[in-house]
DRENGU-41748 format. One record per residue (C-alpha): y, x, z; residue number from 1. Coordinates in steps of 0.02 Angstrom, whole numbers, plus 50000, padded with zeros to 5 digits. Last residue first. Layout:
BEGIN
@c2 Y	c1 X	c3 Z	nr NUM .
...
***
This chain:
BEGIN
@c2 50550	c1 50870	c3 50899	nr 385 .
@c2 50691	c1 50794	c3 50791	nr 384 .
@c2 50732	c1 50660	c3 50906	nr 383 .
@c2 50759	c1 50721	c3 51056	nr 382 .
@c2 50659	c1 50711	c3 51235	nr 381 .
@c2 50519	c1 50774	c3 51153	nr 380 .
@c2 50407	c1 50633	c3 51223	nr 379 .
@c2 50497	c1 50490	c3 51258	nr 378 .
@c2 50617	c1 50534	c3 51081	nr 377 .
@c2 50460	c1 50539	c3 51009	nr 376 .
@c2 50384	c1 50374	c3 51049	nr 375 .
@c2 50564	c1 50281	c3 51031	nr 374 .
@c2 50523	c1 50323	c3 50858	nr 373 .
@c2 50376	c1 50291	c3 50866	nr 372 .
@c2 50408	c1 50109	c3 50908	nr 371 .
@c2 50558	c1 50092	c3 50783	nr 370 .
@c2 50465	c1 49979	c3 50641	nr 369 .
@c2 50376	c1 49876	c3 50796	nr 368 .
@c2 50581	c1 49840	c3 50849	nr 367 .
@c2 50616	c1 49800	c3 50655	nr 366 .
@c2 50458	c1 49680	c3 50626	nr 365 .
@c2 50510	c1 49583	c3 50806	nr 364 .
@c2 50684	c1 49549	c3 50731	nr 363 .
@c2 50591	c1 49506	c3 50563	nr 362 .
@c2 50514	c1 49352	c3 50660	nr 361 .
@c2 50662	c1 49298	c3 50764	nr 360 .
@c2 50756	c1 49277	c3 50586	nr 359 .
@c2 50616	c1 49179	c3 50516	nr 358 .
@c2 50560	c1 49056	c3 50619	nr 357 .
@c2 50487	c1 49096	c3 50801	nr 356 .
@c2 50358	c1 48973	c3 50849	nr 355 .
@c2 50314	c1 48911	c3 50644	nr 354 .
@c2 50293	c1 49109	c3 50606	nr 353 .
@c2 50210	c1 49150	c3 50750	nr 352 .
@c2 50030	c1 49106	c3 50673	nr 351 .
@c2 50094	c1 49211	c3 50504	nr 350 .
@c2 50132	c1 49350	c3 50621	nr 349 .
@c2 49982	c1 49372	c3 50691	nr 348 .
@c2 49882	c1 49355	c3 50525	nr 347 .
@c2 50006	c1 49452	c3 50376	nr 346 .
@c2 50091	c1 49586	c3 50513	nr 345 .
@c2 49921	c1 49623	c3 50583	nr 344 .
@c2 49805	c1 49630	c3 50434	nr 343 .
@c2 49933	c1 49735	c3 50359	nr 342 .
@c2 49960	c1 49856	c3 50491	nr 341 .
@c2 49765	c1 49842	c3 50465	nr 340 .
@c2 49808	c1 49895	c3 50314	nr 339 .
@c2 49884	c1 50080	c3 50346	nr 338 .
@c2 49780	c1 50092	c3 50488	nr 337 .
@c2 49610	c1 50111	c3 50375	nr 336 .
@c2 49724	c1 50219	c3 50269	nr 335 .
@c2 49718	c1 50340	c3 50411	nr 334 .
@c2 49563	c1 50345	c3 50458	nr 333 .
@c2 49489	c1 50331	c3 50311	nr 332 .
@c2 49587	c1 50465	c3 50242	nr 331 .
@c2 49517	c1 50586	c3 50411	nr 330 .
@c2 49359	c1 50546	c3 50358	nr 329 .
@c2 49366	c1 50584	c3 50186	nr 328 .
@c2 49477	c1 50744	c3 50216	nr 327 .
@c2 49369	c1 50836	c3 50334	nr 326 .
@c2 49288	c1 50923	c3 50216	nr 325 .
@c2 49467	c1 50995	c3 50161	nr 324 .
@c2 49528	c1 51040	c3 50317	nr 323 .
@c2 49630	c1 50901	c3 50402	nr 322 .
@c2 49787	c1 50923	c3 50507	nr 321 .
@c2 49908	c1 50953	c3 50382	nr 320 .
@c2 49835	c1 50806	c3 50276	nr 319 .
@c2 49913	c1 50692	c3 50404	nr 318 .
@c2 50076	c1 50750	c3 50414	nr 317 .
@c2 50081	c1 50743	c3 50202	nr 316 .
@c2 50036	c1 50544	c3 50251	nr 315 .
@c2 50180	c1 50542	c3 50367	nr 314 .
@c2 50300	c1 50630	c3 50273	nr 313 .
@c2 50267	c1 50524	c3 50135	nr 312 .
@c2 50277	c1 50383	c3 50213	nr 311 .
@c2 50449	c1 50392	c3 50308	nr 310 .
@c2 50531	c1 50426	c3 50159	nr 309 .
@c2 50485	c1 50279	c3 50063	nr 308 .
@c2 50522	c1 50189	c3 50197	nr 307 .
@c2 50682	c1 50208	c3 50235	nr 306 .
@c2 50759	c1 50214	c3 50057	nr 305 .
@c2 50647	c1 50057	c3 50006	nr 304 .
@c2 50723	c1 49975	c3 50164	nr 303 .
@c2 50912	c1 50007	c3 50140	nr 302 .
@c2 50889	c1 49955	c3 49963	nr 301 .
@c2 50804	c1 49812	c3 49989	nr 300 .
@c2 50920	c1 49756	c3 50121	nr 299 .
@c2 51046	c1 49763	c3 49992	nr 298 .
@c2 50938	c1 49649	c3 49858	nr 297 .
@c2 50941	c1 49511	c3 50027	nr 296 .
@c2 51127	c1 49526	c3 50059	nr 295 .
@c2 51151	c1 49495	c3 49873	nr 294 .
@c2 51045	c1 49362	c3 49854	nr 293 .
@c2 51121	c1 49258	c3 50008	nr 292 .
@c2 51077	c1 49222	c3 50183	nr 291 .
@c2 51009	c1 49389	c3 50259	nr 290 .
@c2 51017	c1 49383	c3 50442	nr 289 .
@c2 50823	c1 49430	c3 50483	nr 288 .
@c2 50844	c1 49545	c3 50297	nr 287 .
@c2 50968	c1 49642	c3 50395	nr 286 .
@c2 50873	c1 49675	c3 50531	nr 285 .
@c2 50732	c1 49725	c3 50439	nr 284 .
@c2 50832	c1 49862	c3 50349	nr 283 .
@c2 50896	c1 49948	c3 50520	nr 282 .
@c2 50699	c1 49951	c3 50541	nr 281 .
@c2 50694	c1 50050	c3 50381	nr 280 .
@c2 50824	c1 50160	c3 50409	nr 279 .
@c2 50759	c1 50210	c3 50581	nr 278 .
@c2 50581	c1 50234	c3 50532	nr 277 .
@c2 50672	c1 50343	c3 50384	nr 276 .
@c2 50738	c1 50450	c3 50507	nr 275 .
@c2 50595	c1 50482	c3 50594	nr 274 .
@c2 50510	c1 50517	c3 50444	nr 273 .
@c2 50607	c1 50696	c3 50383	nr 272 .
@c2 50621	c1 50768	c3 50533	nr 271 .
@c2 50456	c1 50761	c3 50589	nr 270 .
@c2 50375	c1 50806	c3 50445	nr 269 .
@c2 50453	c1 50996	c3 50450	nr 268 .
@c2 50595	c1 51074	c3 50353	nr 267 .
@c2 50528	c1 51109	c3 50191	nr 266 .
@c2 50367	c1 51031	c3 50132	nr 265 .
@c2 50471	c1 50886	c3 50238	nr 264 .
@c2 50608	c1 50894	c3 50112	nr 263 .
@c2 50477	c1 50897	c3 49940	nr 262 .
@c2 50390	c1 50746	c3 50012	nr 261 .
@c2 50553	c1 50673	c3 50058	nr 260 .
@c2 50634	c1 50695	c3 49888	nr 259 .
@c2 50453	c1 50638	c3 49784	nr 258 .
@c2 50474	c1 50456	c3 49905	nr 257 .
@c2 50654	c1 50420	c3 49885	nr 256 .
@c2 50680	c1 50420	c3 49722	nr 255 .
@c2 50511	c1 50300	c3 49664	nr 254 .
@c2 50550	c1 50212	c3 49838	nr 253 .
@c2 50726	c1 50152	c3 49771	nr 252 .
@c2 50648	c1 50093	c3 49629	nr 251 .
@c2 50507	c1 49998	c3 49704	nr 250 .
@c2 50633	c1 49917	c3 49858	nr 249 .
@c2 50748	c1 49868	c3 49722	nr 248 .
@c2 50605	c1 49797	c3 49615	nr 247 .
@c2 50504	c1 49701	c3 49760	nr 246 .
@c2 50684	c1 49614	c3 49817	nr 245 .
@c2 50712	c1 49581	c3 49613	nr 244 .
@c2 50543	c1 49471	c3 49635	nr 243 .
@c2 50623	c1 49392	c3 49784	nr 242 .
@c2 50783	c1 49329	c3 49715	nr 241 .
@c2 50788	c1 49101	c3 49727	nr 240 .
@c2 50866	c1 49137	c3 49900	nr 239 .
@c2 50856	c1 48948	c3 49947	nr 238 .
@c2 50837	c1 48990	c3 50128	nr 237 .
@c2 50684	c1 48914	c3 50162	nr 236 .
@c2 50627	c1 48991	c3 49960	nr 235 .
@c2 50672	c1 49135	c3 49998	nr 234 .
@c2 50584	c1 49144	c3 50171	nr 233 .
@c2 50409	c1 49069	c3 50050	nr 232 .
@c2 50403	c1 49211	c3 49966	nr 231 .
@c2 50462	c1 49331	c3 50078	nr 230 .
@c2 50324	c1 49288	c3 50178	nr 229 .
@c2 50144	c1 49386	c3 50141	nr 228 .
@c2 50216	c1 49547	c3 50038	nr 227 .
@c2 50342	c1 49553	c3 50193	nr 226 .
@c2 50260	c1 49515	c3 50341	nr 225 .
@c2 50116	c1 49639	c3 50258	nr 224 .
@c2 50253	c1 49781	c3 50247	nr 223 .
@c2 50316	c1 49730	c3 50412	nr 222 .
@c2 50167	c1 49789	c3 50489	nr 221 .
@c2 50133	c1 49938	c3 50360	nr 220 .
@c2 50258	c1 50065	c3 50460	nr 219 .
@c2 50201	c1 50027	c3 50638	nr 218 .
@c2 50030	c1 50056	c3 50581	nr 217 .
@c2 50092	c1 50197	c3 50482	nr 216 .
@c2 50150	c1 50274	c3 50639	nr 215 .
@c2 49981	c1 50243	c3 50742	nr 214 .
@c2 49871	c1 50340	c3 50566	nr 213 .
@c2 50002	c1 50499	c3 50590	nr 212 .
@c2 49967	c1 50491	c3 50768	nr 211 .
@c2 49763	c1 50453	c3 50762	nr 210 .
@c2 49773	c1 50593	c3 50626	nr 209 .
@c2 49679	c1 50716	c3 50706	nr 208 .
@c2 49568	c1 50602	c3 50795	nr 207 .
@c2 49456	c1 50584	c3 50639	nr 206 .
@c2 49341	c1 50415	c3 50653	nr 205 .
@c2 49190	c1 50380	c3 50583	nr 204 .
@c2 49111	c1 50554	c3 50619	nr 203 .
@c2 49053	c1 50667	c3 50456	nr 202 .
@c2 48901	c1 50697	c3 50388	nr 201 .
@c2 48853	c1 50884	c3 50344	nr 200 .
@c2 48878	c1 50944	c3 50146	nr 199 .
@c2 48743	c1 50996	c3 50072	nr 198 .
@c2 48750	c1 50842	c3 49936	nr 197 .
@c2 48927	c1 50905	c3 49905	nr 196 .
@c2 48973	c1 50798	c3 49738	nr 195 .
@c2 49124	c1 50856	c3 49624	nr 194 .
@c2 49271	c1 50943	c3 49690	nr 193 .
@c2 49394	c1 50922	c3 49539	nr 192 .
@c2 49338	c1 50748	c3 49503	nr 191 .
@c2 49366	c1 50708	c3 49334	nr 190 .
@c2 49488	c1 50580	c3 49258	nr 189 .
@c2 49407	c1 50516	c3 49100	nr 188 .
@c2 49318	c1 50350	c3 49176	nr 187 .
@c2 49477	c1 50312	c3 49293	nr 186 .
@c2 49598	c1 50296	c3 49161	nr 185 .
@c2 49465	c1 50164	c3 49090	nr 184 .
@c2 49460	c1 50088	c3 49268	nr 183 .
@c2 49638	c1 50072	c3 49261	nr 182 .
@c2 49653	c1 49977	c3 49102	nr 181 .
@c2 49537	c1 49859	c3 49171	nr 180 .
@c2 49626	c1 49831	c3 49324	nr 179 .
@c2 49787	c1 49794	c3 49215	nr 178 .
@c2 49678	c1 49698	c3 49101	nr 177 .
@c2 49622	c1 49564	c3 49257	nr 176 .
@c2 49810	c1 49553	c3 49332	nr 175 .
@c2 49842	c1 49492	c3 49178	nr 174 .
@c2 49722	c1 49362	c3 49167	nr 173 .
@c2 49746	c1 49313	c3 49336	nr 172 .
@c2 49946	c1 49274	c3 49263	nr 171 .
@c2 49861	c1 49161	c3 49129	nr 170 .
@c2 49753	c1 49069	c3 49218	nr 169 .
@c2 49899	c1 49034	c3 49340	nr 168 .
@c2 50014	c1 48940	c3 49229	nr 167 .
@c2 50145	c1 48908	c3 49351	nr 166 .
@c2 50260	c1 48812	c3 49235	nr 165 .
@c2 50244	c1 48947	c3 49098	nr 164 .
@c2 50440	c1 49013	c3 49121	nr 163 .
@c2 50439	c1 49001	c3 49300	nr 162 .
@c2 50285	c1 49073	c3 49339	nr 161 .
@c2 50308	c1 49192	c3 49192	nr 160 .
@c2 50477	c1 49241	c3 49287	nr 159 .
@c2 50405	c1 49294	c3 49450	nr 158 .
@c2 50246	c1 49392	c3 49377	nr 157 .
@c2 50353	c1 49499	c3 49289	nr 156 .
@c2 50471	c1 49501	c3 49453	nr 155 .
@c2 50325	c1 49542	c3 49548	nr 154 .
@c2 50240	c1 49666	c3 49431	nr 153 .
@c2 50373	c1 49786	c3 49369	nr 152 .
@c2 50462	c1 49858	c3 49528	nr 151 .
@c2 50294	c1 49852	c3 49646	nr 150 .
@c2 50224	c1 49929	c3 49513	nr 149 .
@c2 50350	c1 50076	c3 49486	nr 148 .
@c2 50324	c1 50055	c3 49702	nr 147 .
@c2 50137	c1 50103	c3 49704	nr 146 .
@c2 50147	c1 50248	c3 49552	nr 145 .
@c2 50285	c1 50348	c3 49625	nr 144 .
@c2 50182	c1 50380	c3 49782	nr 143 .
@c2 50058	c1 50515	c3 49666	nr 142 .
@c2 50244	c1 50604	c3 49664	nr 141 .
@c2 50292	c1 50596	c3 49853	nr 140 .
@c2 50098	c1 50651	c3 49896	nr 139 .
@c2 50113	c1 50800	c3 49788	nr 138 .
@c2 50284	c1 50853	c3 49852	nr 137 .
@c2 50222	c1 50835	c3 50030	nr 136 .
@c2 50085	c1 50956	c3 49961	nr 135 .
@c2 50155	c1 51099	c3 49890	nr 134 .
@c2 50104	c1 51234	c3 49979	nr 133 .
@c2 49923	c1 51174	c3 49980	nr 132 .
@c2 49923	c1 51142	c3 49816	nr 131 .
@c2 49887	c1 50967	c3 49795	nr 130 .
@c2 49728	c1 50898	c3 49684	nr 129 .
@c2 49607	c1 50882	c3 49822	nr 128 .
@c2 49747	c1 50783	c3 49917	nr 127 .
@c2 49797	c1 50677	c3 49779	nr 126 .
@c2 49588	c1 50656	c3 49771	nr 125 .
@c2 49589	c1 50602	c3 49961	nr 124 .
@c2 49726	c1 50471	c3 49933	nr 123 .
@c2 49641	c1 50398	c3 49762	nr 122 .
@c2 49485	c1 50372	c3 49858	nr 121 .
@c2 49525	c1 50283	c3 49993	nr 120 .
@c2 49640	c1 50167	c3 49912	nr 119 .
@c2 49501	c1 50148	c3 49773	nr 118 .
@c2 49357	c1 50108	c3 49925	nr 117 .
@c2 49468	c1 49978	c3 49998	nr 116 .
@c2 49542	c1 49897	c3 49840	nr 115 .
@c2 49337	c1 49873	c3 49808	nr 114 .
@c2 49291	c1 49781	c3 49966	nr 113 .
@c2 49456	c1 49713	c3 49961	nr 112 .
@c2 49438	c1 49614	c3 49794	nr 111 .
@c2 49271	c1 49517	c3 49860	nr 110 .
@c2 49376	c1 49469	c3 49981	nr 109 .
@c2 49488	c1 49389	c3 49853	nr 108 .
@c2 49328	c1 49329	c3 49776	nr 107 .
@c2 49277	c1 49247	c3 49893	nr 106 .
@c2 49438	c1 49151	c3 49957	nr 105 .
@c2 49496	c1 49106	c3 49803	nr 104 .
@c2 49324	c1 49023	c3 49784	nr 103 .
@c2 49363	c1 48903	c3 49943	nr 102 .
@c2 49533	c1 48861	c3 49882	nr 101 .
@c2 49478	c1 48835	c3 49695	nr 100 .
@c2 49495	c1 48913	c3 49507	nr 99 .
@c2 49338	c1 48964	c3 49451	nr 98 .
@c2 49368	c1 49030	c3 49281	nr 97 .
@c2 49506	c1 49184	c3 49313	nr 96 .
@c2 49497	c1 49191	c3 49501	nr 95 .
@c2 49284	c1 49265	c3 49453	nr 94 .
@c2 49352	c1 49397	c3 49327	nr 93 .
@c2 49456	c1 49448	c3 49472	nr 92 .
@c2 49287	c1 49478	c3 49543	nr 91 .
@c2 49237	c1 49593	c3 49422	nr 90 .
@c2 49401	c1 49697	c3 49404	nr 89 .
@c2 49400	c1 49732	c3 49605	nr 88 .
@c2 49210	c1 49790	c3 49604	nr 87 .
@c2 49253	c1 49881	c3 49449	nr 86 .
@c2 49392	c1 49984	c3 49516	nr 85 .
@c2 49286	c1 49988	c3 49673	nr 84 .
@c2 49143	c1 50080	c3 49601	nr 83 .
@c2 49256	c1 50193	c3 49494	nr 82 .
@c2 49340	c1 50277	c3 49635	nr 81 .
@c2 49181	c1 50277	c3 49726	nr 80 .
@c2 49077	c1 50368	c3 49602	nr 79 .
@c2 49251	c1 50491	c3 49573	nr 78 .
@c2 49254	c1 50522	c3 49760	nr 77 .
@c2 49077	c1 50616	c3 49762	nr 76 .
@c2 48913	c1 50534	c3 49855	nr 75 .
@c2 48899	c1 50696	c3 49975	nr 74 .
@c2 49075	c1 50712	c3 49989	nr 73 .
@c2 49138	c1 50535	c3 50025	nr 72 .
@c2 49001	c1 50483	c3 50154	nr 71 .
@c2 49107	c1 50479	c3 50327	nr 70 .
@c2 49246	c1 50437	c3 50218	nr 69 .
@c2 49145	c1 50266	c3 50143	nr 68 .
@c2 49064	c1 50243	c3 50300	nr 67 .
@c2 49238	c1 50233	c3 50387	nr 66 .
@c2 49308	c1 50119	c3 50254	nr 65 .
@c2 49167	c1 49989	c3 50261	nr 64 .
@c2 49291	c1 49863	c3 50359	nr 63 .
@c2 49442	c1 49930	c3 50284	nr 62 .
@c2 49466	c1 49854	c3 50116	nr 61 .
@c2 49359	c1 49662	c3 50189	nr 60 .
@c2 49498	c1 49649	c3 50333	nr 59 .
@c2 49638	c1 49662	c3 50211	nr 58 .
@c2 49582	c1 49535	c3 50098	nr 57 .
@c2 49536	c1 49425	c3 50244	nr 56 .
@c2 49709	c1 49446	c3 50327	nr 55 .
@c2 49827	c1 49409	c3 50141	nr 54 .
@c2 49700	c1 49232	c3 50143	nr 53 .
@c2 49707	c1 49205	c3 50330	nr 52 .
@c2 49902	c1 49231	c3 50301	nr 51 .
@c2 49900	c1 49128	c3 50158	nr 50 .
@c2 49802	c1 48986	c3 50248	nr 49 .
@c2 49942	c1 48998	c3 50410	nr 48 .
@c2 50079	c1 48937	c3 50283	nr 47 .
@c2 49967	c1 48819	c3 50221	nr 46 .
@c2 49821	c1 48765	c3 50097	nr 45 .
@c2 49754	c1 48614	c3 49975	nr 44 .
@c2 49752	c1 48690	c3 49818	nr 43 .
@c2 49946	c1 48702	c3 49759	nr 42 .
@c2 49992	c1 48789	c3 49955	nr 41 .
@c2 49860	c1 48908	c3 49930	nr 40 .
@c2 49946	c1 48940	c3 49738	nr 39 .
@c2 50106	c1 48952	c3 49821	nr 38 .
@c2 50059	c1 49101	c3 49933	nr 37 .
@c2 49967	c1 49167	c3 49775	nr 36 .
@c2 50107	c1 49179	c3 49651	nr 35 .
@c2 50233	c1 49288	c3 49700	nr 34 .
@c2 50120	c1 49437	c3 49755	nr 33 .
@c2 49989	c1 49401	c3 49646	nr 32 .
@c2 50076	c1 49522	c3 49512	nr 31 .
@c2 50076	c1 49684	c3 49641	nr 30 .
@c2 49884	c1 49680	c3 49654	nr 29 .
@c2 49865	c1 49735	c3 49478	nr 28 .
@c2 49977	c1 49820	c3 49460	nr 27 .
@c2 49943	c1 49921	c3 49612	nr 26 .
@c2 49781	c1 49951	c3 49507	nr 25 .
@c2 49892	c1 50001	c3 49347	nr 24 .
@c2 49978	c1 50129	c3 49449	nr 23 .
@c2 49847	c1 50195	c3 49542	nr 22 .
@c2 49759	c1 50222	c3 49366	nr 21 .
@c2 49899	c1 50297	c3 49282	nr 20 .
@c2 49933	c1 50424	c3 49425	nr 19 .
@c2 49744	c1 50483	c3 49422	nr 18 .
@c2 49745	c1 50499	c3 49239	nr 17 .
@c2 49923	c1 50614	c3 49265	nr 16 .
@c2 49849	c1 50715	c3 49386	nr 15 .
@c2 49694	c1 50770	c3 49268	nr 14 .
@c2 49828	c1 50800	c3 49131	nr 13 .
@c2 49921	c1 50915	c3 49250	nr 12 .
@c2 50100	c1 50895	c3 49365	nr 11 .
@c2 50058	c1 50961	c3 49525	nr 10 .
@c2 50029	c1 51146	c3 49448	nr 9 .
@c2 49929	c1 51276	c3 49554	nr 8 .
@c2 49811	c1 51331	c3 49452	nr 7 .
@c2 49765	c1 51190	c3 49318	nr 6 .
@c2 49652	c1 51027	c3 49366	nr 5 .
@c2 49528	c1 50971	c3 49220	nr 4 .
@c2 49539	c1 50800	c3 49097	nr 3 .
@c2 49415	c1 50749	c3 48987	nr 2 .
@c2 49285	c1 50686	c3 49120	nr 1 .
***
């Protein structure tokens, strides 16, 4: 608790410990990205194991989430925060020493039931630390810390797989300190609403962000495609390149992300994420017809500039609509779409995967990517509504 919030400053020292922790937990997360698809496939597994393995994960973050947001308030968000640092810490403890298909599968859902209270948390505190007037740029800055990992931790993770002859007790191990390290960060940031014991309890479900939460569906469905498949499309199409895919699409997120915040404060969400949706399906194309390294780190561009403006809008859309008690519930709800986008695009797809092959597959990612777009233009009969 040695850090407090300042007036109406983004950038404070209480900020800061919040950004250090979301980026060492996205670390953490980040660094299997390379490495467990093939470790399934080492054990015993298949294609359609990782995408149970990627689905389970998922499916264990979200499926307390609405009694976490319902309760946030009265328990306080730094209790959570911390709760499912640990939770996730502990059980990568577990992947360290008991190395095993049917382990890797408890333990990795053991992992979502704490990734699922941190994501909640850490999206409702950005929120509780925004000025009102400022918060698209908030949420663009706090979204620096996912994609710096995302640039860092795959191809980290990448090369020591290659260079250590897929020594997986020692790239668990890392992924263990990183989570560490964030819990620490966690331990001195302080909570600058506290516990509201008075406070009444809240629905399951917010219908104030039930557009916001349907675009980030769209949005996170060929992100879990992606985090689930890429390793293993690279390899079909001997693309030896994914972990520099992760750190194009990071970096040009880190950019992107803070701008579009900062726009849409500006001149409206709308017209600031529908563009993006475009860019970013226009992305998925190209990685469906992408047949060399250099096509592949292009598309990564094209897609980290897409969607890293898309989602800030979106989530600064969502906090629009939500008073501050009303911001547990209504982050539940909304992150709680965010992965099942994941859920969807790592399960369902990973079953059409051997019907459709790879191209076909990121065809269908692109047209779900432009669904609200098409939405709006229905609607408003333009796109900037």
């Amino acid at each position: 608790m040695l850090f407090k919030n300042s007036g109406d400053k983004i950038i404070t020292p209480n900020f800061l410990a919040l950004f250090g922790a979301v980026f060492l937990m996205f670390t953490a997360i980040d660094f299997y990205i390379p490495v467990l698809p093939f470790y399934v496939i080492d054990v015993g597994g298949d294609e359609a194991s990782v995408g149970l393995l990627m689905g389970l994960f998922t499916f264990c973050s979200i499926v307390l989430r609405p009694f976490q947001g319902r309760d946030l308030n009265r328990s306080g968000k730094k209790r959570l925060l911390i709760m499912g640092m640990a939770l996730y810490a502990s059980a990568g403890l577990g992947l360290l020493f008991l190395p095993s298909l049917p382990l890797l599968y408890f333990f990795r859902a053991v992992q979502g039931f704490g990734w699922g209270a941190f994501l909640l948390t850490f999206n409702t505190l950005t929120l509780d630390l925004a000025p009102p007037e400022k918060r698209g740029e908030a949420v663009g800055l706090m979204g620096i810390a996912p994609p710096l990992s995302l640039a860092v931790a795959p191809l980290l993770s990448e090369r020591l797989m290659i260079t250590t002859a897929a020594n997986y007790r020692l790239l668990f191990f890392m992924t263990l300190g990183a989570a560490l390290l964030a819990l620490l960060l966690g331990v001195l940031f302080r909570d600058p609403a506290g516990k509201n014991k008075m406070a009444e309890r809240a629905p399951l479900f917010s219908r104030k962000v039930l557009v916001p939460s349907l675009i980030i569906f769209c949005m996170t469905f060929n992100l879990g495609s992606l985090l689930t498949f890429l390793p293993l499309f690279g390899e079909s199409r001997d693309i030896h390149a994914v972990g520099y895919f992760f750190t194009i699409f990071a970096i040009t997120t880190i950019f992107s992300r803070p701008l579009a915040g900062k726009l849409s404060d500006r001149l409206g969400r709308p017209r600031v994420f529908l563009p993006g949706l475009l860019i970013a399906a226009a992305a998925m194309v190209m990685i469906a017809f992408a047949h060399s390294a250099l096509q592949l780190m292009l598309s990564a561009f094209v897609l980290g500039l897409g969607f890293g403006s898309a989602h800030s809008s979106v989530m600064a859309m969502a906090a629009d609509r939500l008073a501050v008690l009303e911001r547990g519930v209504g982050m539940a709800t909304f992150t709680t779409a965010f992965d099942l986008g994941i859920v969807a695009g790592s399960v369902v797809l990973g079953f059409l995967l051997s019907l459709l092959g790879f191209t076909a597959l990121f065809l269908l990612c692109a047209l779900i990517m432009a669904l609200p777009l098409f939405g709006f233009i229905i609607k408003y009969r333009t796109i900037f509504p």
